[in-house]
Structures are given as structure tokens and as C-alpha cells.
C-alpha positions as CSV (number, residue, x, y, z in Angstrom):
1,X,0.0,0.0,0.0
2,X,1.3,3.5,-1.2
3,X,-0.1,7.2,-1.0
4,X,-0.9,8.8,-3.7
5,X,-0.1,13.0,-3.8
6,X,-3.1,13.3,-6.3
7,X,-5.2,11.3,-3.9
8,X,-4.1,13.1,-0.7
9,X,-5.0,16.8,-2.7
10,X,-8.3,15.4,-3.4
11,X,-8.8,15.0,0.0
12,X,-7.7,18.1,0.6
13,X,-10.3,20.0,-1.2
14,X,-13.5,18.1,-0.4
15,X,-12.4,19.0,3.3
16,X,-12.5,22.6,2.3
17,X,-15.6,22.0,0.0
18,X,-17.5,20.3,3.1
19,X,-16.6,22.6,5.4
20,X,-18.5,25.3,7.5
21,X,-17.7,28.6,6.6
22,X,-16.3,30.3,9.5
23,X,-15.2,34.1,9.6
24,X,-11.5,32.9,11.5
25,X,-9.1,30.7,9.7
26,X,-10.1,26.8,10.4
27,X,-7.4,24.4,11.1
28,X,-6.8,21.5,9.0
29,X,-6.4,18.2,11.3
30,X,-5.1,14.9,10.2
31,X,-6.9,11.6,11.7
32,X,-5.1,8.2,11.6
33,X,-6.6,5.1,12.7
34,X,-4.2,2.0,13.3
35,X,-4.9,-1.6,13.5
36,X,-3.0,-4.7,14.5
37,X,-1.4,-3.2,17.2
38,X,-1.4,-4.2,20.7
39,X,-1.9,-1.6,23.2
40,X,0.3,-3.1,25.8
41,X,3.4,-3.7,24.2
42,X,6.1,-0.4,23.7
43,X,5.8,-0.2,20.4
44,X,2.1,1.6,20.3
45,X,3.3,4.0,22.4
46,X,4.2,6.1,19.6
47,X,4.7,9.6,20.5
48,X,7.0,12.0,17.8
49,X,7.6,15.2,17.4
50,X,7.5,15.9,13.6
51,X,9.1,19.4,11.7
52,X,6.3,20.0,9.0
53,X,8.3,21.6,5.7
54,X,5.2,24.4,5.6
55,X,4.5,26.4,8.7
56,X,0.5,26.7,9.6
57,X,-0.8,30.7,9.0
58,X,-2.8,30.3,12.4
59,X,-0.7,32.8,14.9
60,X,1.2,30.3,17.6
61,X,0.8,31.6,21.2
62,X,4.2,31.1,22.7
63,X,4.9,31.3,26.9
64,X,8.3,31.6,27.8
65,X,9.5,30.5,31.3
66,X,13.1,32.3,32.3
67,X,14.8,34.8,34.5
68,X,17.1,36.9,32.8
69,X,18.9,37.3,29.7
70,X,16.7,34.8,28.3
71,X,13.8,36.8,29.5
72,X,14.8,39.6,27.9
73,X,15.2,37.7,24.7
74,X,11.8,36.5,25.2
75,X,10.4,40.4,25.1
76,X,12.4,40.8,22.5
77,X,10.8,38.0,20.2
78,X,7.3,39.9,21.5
79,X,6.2,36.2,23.2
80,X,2.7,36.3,24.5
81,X,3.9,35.6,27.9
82,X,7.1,35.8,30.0
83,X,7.0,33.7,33.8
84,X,9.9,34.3,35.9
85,X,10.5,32.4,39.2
86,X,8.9,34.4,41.3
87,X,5.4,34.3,39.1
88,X,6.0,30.2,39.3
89,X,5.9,30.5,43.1
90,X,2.6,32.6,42.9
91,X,1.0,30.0,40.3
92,X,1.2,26.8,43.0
93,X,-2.1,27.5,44.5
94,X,-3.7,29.3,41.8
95,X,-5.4,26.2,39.6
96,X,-7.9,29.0,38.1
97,X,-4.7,30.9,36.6
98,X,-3.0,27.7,35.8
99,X,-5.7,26.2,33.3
100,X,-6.0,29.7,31.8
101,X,-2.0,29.6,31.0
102,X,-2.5,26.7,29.6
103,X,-5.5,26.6,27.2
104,X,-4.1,30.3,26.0
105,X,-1.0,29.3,25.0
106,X,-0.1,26.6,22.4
107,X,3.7,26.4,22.7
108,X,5.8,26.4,26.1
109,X,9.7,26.7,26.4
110,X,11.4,26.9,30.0
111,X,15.2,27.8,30.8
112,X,16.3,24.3,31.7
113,X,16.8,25.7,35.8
114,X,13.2,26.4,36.2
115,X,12.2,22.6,34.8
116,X,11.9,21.3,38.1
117,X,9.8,23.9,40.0
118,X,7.6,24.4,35.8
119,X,7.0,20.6,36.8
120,X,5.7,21.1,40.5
121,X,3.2,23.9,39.2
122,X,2.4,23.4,35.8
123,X,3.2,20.0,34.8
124,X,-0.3,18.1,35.6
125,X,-1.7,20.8,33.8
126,X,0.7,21.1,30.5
127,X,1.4,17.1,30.9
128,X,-1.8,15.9,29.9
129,X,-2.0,18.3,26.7
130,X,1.1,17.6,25.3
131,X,2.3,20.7,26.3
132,X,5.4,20.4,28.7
133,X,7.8,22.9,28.1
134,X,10.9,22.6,26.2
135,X,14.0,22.9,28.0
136,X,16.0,25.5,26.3
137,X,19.9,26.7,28.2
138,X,19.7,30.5,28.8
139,X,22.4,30.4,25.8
140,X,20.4,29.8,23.0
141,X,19.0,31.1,19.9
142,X,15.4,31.8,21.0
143,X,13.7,33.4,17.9
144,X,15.2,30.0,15.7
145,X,13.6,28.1,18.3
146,X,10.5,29.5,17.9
147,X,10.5,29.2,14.4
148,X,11.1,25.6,14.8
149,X,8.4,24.8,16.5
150,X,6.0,26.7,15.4
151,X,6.0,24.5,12.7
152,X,6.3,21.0,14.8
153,X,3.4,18.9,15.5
154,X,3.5,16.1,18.2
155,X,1.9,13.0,17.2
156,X,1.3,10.4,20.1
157,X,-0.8,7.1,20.8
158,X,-3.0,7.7,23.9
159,X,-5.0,4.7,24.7
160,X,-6.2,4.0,21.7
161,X,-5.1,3.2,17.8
162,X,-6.0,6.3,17.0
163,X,-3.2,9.7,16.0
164,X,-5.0,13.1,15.5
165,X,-3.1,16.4,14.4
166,X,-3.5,19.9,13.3
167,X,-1.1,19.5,9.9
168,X,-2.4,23.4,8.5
169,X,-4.9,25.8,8.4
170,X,-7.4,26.1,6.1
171,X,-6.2,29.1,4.2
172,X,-2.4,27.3,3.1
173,X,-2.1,26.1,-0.5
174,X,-3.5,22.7,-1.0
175,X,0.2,21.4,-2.2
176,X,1.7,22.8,1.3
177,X,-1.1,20.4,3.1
178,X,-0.7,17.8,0.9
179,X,2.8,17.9,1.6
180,X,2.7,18.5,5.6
181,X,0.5,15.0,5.2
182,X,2.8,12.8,3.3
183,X,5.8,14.1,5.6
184,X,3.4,13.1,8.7
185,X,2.9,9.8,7.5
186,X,6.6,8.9,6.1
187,X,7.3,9.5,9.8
188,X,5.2,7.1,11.3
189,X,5.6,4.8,8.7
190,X,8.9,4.2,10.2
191,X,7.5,3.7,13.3
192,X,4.8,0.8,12.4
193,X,6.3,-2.6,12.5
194,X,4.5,-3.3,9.4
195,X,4.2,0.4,8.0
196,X,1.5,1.4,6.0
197,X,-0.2,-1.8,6.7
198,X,-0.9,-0.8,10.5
199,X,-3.2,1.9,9.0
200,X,-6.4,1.5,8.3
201,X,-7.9,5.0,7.6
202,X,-6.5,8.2,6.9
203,X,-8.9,11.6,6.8
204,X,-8.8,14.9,6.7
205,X,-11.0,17.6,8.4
206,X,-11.4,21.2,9.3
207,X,-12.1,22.3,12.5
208,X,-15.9,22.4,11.5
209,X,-15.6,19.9,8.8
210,X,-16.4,16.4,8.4
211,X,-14.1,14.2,8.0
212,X,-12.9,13.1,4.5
213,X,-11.0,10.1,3.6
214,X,-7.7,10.1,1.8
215,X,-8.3,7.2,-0.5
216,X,-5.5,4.5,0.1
């Protein structure tokens, strides 16, 4: 079994055919469901982190945890939101401010000192989203970073045979989808024991969309 790029662009557009029309930008999500794999054995816990070669247009909402020269690097790159130590501290009994930081903000880096006390106040609520922080060494190259993964989706199995990611947003070029797809799927064709035989269905949807089948 092979994909076919003429088959995976036809997808594309009867997902933005079917769609609701929205006044905001719909994302374009990606829906994989596996078979022949048991559960219980380390191999289904798949769970990548995959550079897409076309950045989404929807705006990324980044929080940046650092003290600093990193923190000023942060304001610099005009991040949606900069947490220093101190604002940590004052987050461990606030759950209502917690959850807010978290469903606000898509993308999460932390200078690689602060991981252990990010983990004592955020991490059961970033954990279970996918969303723990990346370490990053006051050092570094923020704004390249950011760039990076901005355009990085995580792909994990969670339960059941099932992967689900936002690969785009409704307004990119049919190719760039159709492209952010097939680079999806090399990837985790890699990681099936028996590749694209482990897959039973592939669709594509937007936001509001029903879900379309890539044709395999």
C-alpha cells in the first residue's frame, strides 16, 4: 500500500468543499486510525515530534519560562507571555490561573533551571496536553527556536489506535497540506512494524468539517 499525492489533494479539497464557513481561519487536522497493534506492548506508544516543511498561518501563542537574559530575549521576540521564578511561586495554588495559562497558550519553552519547580506547578496541567515545556539553556538562539516549533506537530498514541493532528490551516495552498500530510505519514511509517499496513484510515478535516477520507 502506497499514498498517492493526487489522492491526498483530493482529500484536501473536499475537506474545504464540506466545510463550515467560518469568519476565522479553520485548522486542517489529520486523523489516523491503526490496527494490529497491541496496546500493551512499547511499540504503540508512539509519540514524535514531527518538523512540517510548511509552517501553519494560524498565529502560535508562545509562553516563555526564564529569568534573565533569556527573559529579555523573550520580550524581544514579543512572546505572549514571559513567567519568571517568582510568578511560578505565585501559580502553585492558583489552579484557576493555571488552566487559563495553559488553554491560552499553544507552545511552552522553560530555561532548563526552572524545569523542576515548571513541573511542580504546571506539569499536571501542561502534561496531559502535550504541552510540557521545552528545555532551552539561557544560551540559545530563542527566535530560531520558535521558528522551529512553530512549525512542529507532536503525534502520540493515547489509549487508543488512533493519531490526531493539526497539519495546516485552512487558508495554506492545497500542495503545502498535501505535503505537511505525506511528511506526517513517512514519519510514522517508520515507526509501524509493518508500516502502512498498520493503518487503516486516513482523513482529513477542518475544524468544523467532516471528516474526508484520503483514498489509500
Amino acid at each position: 500500500m502506497s499514498l498517492d499525492t493526487k489522492k491526498i489533494l483530493e482529500a484536501v479539497k473536499q475537506a474545504k468543499e464540506k466545510s463550515e464557513k467560518r469568519k476565522f481561519s479553520q485548522s486542517m487536522e489529520l486523523i489516523i486510525n491503526l490496527r494490529d497493534i497491541d496496546m500493551k506492548k512499547p511499540e504503540a506508544k508512539i509519540q514524535e515530534n514531527i518538523e512540517l516543511p510548511h509552517t501553519p498561518k494560524k498565529k502560535t501563542r508562545i509562553c516563555v519560562i526564564a529569568t534573565g537574559e533569556l527573559a529579555l530575549k523573550a520580550k524581544k521576540a514579543n512572546v505572549e507571555l514571559v513567567l519568571g521564578k517568582t510568578d511560578l511561586e505565585a501559580l502553585v495554588t492558583d489552579k484557576k490561573r493555571q488552566k487559563q495559562i495553559a488553554n491560552n497558550h499553544d507552545i511552552f519553552f522553560a530555561e532548563v533551571s526552572l524545569m523542576p519547580l515548571v513541573g511542580k506547578t504546571l506539569g499536571s496541567i501542561l502534561g496531559p496536553r502535550g504541552k510540557m515545556p521545552k528545555p532551552i539553556p539561557p544560551t540559545v538562539d530563542l527566535k530560531s527556536q520558535i521558528s522551529r516549533w512553530t512549525k512542529t506537530v507532536n503525534i502520540r498514541v493515547r489509549g487508543q489506535p488512533v493519531l490526531q493532528c493539526a497539519i495546516g490551516t485552512e487558508d495554506m495552498k492545497d500542495e503545502e497540506i498535501a505535503e505537511n500530510v505525506m511528511t506526517v505519514i513517512s514519519r510514522l511509517e517508520g515507526k509501524l512494524k509493518r508500516g502502512l499496513k498498520n493503518i487503516t484510515t486516513i482523513c482529513l478535516k477542518t475544524t468544523m468539517g467532516p471528516p474526508v477520507k484520503i483514498k489509500l
